[in-house]
C-alpha positions as CSV (number, residue, x, y, z in Angstrom):
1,X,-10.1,-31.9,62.3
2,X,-9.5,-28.7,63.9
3,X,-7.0,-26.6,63.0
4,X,-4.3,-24.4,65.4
5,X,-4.2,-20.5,64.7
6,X,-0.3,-21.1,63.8
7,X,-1.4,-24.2,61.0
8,X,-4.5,-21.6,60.0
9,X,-1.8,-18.7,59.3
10,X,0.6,-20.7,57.2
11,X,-2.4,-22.2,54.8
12,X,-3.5,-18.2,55.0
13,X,0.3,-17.4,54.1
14,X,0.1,-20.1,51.4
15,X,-3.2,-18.9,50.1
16,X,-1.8,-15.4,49.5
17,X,1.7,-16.8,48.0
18,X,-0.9,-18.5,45.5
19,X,-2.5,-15.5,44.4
20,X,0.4,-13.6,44.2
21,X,1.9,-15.7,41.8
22,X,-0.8,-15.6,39.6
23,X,-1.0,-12.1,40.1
24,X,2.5,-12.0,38.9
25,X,1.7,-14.3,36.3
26,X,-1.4,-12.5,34.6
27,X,1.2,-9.0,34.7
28,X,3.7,-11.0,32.7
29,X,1.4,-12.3,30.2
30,X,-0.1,-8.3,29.9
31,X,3.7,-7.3,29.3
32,X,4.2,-10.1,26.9
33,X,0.7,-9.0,24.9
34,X,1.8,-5.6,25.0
35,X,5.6,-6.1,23.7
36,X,3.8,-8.3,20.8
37,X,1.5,-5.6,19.6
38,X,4.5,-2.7,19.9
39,X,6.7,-5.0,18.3
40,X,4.0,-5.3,15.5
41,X,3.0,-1.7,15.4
42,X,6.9,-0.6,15.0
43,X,7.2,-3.8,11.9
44,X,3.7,-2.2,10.4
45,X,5.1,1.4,10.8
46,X,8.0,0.7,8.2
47,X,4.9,-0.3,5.9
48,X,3.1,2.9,5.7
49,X,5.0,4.1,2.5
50,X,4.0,8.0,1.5
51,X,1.3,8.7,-0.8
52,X,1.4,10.7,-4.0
53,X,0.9,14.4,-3.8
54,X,0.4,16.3,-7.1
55,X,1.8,20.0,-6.6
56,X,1.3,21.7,-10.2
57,X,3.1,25.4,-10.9
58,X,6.0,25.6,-8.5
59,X,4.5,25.4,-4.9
60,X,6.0,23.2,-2.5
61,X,5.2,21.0,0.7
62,X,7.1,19.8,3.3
63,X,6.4,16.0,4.4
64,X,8.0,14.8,8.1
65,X,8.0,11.3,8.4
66,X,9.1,9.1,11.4
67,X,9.2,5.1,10.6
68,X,11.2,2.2,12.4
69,X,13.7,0.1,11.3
70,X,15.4,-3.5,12.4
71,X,19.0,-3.3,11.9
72,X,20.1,-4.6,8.4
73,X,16.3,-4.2,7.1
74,X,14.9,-2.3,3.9
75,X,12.1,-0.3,4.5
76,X,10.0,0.8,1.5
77,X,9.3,4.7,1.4
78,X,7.2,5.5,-1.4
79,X,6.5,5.1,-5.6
80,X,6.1,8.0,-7.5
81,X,4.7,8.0,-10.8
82,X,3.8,11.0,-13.5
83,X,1.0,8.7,-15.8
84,X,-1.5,9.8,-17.9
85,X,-5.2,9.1,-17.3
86,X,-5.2,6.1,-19.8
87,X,-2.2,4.7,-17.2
88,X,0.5,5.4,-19.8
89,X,3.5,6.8,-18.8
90,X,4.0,10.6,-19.5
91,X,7.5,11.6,-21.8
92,X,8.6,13.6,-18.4
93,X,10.3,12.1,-15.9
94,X,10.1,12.7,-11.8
95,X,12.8,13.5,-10.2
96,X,13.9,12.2,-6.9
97,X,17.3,14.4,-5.7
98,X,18.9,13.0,-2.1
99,X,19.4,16.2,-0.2
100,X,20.5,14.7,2.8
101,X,22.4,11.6,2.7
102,X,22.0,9.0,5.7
103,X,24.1,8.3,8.5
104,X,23.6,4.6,9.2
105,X,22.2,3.3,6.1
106,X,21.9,4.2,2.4
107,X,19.1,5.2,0.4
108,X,18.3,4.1,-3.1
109,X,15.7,5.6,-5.7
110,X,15.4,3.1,-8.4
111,X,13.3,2.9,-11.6
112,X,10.6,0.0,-11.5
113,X,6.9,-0.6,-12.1
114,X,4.7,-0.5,-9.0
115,X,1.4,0.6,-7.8
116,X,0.3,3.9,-7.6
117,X,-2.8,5.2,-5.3
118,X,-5.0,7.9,-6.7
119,X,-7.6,9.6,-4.6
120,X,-11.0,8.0,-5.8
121,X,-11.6,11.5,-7.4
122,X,-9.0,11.5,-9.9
123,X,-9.2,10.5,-13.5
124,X,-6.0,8.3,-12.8
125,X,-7.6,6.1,-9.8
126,X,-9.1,3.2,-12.3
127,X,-4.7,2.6,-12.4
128,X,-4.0,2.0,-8.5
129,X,-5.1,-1.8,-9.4
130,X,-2.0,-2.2,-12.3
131,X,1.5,-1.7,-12.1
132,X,2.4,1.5,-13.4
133,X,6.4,2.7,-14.5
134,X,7.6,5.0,-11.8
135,X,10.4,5.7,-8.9
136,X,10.5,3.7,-5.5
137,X,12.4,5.2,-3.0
138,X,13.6,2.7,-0.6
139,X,15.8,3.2,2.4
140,X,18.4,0.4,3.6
141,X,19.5,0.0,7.7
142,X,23.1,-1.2,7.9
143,X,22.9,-4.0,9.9
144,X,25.5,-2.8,12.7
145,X,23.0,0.5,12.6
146,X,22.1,1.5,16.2
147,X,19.7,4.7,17.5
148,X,18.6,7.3,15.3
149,X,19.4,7.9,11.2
150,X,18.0,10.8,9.4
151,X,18.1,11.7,5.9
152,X,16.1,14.0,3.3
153,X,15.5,14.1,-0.3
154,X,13.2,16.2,-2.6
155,X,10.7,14.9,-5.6
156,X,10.2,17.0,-8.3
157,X,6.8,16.6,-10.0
158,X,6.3,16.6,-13.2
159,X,4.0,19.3,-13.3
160,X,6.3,21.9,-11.7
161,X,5.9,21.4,-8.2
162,X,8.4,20.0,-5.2
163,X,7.6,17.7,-2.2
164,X,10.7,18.1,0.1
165,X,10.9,14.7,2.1
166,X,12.5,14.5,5.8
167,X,13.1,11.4,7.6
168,X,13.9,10.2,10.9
169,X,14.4,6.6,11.2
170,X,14.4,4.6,14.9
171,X,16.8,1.4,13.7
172,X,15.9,-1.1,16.3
């Protein structure tokens, strides 16, 4: 059967309507793939709590941080810990001051056991697989939280030294 130029233009039409909607389709599904793994890189960025420093005779350090947030969510900051190389817990105490109280959500700094990380290098690694006594700092989004929160705090170590702490938190 032989086909008329106007009947060969409208299956040509058809043919390119057909590939544009897959077209359309396969940039949807790369937008969908893409939203997942942002969504799941902003969840895991909450995750990445801070890791001990040890500053000994007064210096100091200033640590930014930037994590994400869902609206009404807790994110878990850090643990700080002053043991002993046998994982005991030393007679001093850290201190964890709130120099800068949040905006949109509320911070906490509560005594607890948890698990510490020691470079591989220091006597006190062999205790990053127990729970050790120590301060978590934790930081709580209120749930009708919108935009950006900030908020700051200093930890005093126990061997003379201060880590000064600033967040900025992205509540989603």
């Amino acid at each position: 059967m032989q086909r008329s130029a106007a009947q060969l233009a409208l299956v040509d039409r058809f043919d390119r309507s057909d590939q544009i909607v897959v077209l359309w389709k396969v940039i949807a599904m790369s937008i969908l793939r893409s939203a997942i793994l942002i969504a799941a890189a902003l969840a895991l960025s909450a995750c990445n709590g801070s890791r001990p420093f040890v500053y000994a005779n007064g210096s100091q350090a200033l640590v930014n941080k930037t994590i994400s947030v869902a609206r009404g969510a807790t994110a878990q900051l850090g643990f700080a810990t002053a043991i002993n190389p046998d994982c005991t817990h030393l007679d001093l105490q850290e201190r964890i001051i709130l120099t800068q109280a949040p905006g949109q959500g509320r911070f906490e700094s509560r005594r607890e056991t948890g698990f510490a990380y020691f470079a591989p290098n220091n006597p006190r690694s062999r205790c990053n697989t127990q729970r050790v006594p120590g301060t978590r700092q934790i930081y709580h989004a209120n749930p009708n939280g919108a935009g950006t929160d900030s908020f700051a705090y200093d930890w005093y170590t126990t061997s003379g030294g201060v880590v000064h702490y600033v967040y900025t938190v992205n509540i989603l």
